[in-house]
C-alpha positions in Angstrom: 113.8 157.4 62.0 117.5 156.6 61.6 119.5 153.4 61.5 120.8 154.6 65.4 117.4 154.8 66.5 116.2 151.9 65.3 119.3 150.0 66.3 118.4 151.7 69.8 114.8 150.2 70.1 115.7 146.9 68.6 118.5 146.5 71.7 116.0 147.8 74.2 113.3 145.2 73.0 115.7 142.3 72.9 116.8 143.2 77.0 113.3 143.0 77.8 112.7 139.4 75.8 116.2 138.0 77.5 114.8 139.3 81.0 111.2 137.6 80.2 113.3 134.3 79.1 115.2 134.7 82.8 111.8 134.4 84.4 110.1 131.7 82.6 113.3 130.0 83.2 113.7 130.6 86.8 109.9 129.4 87.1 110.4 125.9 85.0 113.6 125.4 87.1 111.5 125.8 90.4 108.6 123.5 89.1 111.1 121.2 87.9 112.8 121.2 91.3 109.2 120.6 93.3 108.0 117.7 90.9 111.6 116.2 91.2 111.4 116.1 94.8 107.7 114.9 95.1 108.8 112.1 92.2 111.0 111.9 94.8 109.4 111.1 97.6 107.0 108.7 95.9 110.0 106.8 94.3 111.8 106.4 97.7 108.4 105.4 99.2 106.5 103.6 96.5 106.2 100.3 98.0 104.7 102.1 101.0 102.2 103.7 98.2 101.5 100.4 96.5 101.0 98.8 99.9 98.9 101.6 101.2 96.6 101.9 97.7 96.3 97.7 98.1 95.3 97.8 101.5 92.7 100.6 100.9 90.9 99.0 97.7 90.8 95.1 99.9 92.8 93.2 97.8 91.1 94.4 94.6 94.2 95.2 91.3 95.6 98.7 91.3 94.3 101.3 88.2 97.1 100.4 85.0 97.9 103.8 85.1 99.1 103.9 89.1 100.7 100.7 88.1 102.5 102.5 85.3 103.5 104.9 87.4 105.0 103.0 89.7 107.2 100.9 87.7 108.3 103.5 85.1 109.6 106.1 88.2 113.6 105.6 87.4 112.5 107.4 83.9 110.1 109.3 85.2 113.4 110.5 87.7 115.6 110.6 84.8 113.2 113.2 83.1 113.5 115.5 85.6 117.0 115.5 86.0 117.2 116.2 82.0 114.8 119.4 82.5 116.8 120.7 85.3 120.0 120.5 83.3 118.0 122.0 80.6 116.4 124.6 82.7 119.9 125.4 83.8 121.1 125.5 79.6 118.5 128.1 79.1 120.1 130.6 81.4 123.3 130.4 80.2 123.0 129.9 76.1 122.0 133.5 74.2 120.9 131.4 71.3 117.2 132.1 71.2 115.1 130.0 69.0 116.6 127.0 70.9 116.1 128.7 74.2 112.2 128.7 73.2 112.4 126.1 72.0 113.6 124.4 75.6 111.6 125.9 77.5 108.5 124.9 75.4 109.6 120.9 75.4 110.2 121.1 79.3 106.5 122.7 79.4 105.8 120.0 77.5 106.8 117.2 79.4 105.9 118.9 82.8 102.6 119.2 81.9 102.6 115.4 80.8 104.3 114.0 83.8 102.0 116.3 86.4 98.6 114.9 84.5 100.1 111.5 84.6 101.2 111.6 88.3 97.9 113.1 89.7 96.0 110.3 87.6 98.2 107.8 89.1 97.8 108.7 92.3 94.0 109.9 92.3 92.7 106.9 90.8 92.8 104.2 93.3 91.0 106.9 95.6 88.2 107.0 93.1 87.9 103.6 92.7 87.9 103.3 96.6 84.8 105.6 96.5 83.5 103.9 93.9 83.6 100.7 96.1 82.2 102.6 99.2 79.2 103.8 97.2 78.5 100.7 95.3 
């Protein structure tokens, strides 16, 4: 093999790692975009929640994590807007150990804040069946 046909497969690999970095991007950005605007919803609606999740359990104090949840939802907001900007960065800069290394830290957190949220807002349930079955 020569240096051209080296040179040849080495550009040919790196096209099909920049289009696989496209679509991890383009899939962050649109799981960014649905947890921003279910974050959202619950942070335009969270007294309703905290009412709602009250009323259900009679009175009796919500889980710490739900109220976590509940009053840390401007940063929780402020995250996402930081991984849609940086979803956003990875399209556009060619520079790719910091590209991975984006997308990995937006993985990251979205995997963080989605356990979080689903504990926050699963937990008064189960402590409402709890109470039923007790």
């Amino acid at each position: 093999m020569d240096e051209q046909e080296i040179a040849e497969r080495l550009e040919a690999v790196e096209k099909k790692s920049n289009a696989m970095y496209t679509a991890v991007a383009l899939i962050l950005l649109g799981f960014v975009i649905i947890g921003f605007i279910l974050n959202f919803s619950v942070y335009m609606n969270s007294s309703s929640f905290q009412k709602m999740f009250k009323d259900m359990l009679g009175g009796e104090p919500l889980p710490v994590i739900t109220e976590y949840y509940f009053y840390t939802k401007q940063f929780i907001m402020v995250g996402d807007l930081i991984c849609v900007i940086a979803s956003i960065f990875c399209f556009y800069k060619r520079d790719k150990p910091r590209r991975l290394l984006i997308i990995a830290g937006i993985a990251v957190y979205l995997s963080f804040k989605w356990s979080i949220s689903t504990l926050a807002m699963f937990l008064p349930l189960m402590k409402l069946i709890e109470m039923i079955g007790a």
